[in-house]
N, C-alpha and C positions, 0 to 999 in steps of 0.2 A: 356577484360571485367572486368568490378569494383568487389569487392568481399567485404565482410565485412560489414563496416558501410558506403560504398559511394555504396552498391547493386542497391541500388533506386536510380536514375537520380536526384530526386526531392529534397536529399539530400545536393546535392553541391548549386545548387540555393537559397534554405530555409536557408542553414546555414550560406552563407555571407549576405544574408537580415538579417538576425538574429543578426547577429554580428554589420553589420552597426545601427539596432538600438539598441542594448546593447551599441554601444558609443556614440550614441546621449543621452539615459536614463542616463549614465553615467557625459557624459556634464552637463544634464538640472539638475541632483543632486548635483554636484559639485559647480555650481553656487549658490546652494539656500544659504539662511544666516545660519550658523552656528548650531542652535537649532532646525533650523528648519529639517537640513539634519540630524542629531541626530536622531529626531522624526522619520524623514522618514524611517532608517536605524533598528534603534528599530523595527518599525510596523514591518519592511520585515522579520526580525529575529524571531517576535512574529505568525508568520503566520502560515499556514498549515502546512509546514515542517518543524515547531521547535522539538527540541528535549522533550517539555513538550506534548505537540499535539501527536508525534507520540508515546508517552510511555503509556499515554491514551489510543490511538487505539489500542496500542497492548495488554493492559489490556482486552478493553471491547471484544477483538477477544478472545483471551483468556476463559474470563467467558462467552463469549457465546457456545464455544467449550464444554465448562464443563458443563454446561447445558445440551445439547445434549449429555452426555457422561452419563448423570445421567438419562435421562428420559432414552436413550435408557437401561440401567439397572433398571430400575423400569420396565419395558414396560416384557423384558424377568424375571424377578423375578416375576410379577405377572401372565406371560405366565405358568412359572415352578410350580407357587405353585395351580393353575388351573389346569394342565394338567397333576399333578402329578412328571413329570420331565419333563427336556429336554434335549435333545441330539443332537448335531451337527455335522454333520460327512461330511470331505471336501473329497474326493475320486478325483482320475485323469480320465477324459475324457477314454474311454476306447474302443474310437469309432475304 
């Protein structure tokens, strides 16, 4: 029995299809004229997985977290100053 990354059947299949057209894609780039494989090369660089891209997403994940981290501190600060205090008390199941 396969274990690991060959667990799935569908694996070994997909991955030499895959492969057969990574050297086709491979070919038909190789052939283009010179500035133009450049170009091509740049775009793929400049895509969703660039390193500017992902330093972005990791920002706006970021300040979105902190957002959420201030409302829920606003939300209990003005619970506390309503309700005179508050107290949170985490106890063990004691069933």
């Amino acid at each position: 029995m396969a274990e690991g990354a060959l667990y799935f059947f569908w694996v070994i299949p997909y991955g030499i299809a895959s492969a057969m057209l990574a050297l086709l894609y491979f070919r038909f780039v190789w052939q283009l004229p010179n500035l133009t494989r450049a170009r091509f090369i740049a775009a793929d660089r400049s895509g969703y997985d660039s390193v500017s891209n992902t330093l972005l997403y990791w920002i706006e994940e970021v300040l979105e977290m902190f957002g959420i981290v201030l409302f829920l501190y606003a939300l209990l600060a003005h619970l506390a100053e309503e309700t005179g205090g508050l107290v949170l008390r985490i106890s063990p199941d004691e069933s």
